[in-house]
MIKE-442439 format. One record per residue (C-alpha): residue number from 1; residue in one letter; x, y, z. Coordinates in Angstrom, 3 decimals, padded with zeros to 6 digits. Last residue first. Layout:
N
vexke, lomar, xx, yy, zz
NUM, a, X, Y, Z
...
***
This chain:
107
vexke, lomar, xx, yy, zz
107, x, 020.610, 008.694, -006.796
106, x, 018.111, 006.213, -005.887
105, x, 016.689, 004.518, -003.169
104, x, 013.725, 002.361, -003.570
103, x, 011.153, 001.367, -000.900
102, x, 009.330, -001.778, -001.300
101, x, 005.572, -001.357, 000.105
100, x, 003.566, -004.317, 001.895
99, x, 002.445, -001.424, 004.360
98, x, 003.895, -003.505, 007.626
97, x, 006.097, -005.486, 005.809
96, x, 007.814, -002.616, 004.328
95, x, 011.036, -003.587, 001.735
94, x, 013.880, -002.062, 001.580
93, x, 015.719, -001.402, -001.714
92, x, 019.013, 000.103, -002.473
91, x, 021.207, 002.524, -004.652
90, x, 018.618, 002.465, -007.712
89, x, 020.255, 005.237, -010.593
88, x, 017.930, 008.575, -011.755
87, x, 017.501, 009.097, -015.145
86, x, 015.948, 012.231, -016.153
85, x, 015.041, 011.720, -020.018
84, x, 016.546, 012.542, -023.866
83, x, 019.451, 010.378, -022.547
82, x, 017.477, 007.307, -022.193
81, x, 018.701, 005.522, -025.477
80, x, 022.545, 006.454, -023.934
79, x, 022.045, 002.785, -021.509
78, x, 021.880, 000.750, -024.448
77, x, 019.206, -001.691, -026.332
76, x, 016.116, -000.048, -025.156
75, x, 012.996, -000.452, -024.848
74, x, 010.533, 002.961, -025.029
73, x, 007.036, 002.618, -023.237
72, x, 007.778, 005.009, -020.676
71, x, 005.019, 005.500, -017.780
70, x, 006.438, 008.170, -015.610
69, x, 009.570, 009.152, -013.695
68, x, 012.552, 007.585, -014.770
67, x, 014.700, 004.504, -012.896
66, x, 017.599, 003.050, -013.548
65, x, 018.439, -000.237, -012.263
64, x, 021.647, -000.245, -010.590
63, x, 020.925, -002.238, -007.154
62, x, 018.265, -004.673, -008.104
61, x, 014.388, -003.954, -008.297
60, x, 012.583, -007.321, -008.575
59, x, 009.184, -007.825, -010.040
58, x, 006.196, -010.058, -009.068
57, x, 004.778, -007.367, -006.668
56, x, 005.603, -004.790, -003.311
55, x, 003.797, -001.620, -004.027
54, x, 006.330, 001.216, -004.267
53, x, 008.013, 004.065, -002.374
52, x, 010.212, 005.939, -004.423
51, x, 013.286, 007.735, -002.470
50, x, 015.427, 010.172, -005.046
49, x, 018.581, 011.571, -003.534
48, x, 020.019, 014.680, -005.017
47, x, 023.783, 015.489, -003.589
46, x, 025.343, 019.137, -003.229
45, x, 028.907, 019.348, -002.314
44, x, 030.381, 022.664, -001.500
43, x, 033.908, 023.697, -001.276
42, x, 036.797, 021.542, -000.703
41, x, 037.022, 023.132, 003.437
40, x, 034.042, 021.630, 003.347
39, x, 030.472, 021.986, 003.038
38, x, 027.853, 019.684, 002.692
37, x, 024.218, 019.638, 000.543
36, x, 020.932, 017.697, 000.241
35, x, 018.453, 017.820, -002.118
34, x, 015.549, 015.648, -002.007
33, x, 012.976, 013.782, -004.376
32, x, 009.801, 012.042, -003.086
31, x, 008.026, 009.674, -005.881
30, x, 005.328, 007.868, -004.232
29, x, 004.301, 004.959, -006.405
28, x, 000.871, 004.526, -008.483
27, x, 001.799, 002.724, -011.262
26, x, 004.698, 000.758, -012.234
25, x, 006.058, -000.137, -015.602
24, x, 008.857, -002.895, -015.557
23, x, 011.849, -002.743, -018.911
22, x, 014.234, -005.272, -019.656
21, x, 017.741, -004.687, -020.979
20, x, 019.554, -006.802, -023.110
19, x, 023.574, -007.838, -022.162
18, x, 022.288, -011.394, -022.392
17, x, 024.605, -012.276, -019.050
16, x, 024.608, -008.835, -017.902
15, x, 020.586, -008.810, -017.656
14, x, 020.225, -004.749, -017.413
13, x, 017.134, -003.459, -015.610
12, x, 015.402, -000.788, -016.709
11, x, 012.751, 000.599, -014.346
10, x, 009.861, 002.737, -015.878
9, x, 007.869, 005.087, -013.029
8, x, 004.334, 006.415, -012.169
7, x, 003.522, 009.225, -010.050
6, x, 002.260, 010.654, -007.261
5, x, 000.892, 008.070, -005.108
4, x, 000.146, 008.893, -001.313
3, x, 000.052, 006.186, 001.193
2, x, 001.502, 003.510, -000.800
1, x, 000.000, 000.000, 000.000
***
């Protein structure tokens, strides 16, 4: 169950045994971006982290994936097919017993 859906999303996910990439359309997630940012004697560094809460189902979100925002019915055959779009890269998945949700960490 997600509390408050916002959006939709397309995952990619690269088999790197076929080198082909498949492509999982999912409705109804919760789409919450933030900026952070540190400072150091280096200057400033300013990091966007992406957290997408989803409905656990019969797909798998691995570490890598790349993720954009909406319902994208474009397959692709190399990464560079998605640079007309805002592609944001999984960093870890929890899942939610308690609201059967996965949550997704990107950057």
């Amino acid at each position: 169950m997600v509390l408050f859906p916002n959006s939709d999303i397309t995952i990619y996910h690269l088999d790197k045994k076929t080198q082909t990439y498949s492509r999982i359309n999912l409705e109804d997630v919760n789409w919450s971006g933030k900026r952070t940012a540190t400072v150091s004697d280096k200057g400033v560094n300013v990091a966007y982290t992406v957290i997408i809460s989803a409905e656990i189902g019969d797909y798998k979100v691995y570490t890598g994936d790349k993720i954009i925002r909406g319902n994208i019915t474009l397959d692709i055959t190399k990464i560079s097919d998605l640079s007309a779009y805002e592609v944001v890269t999984v960093i870890g998945t929890q899942e939610c017993d308690i609201f059967h949700s996965l949550s997704i960490e990107c950057k």
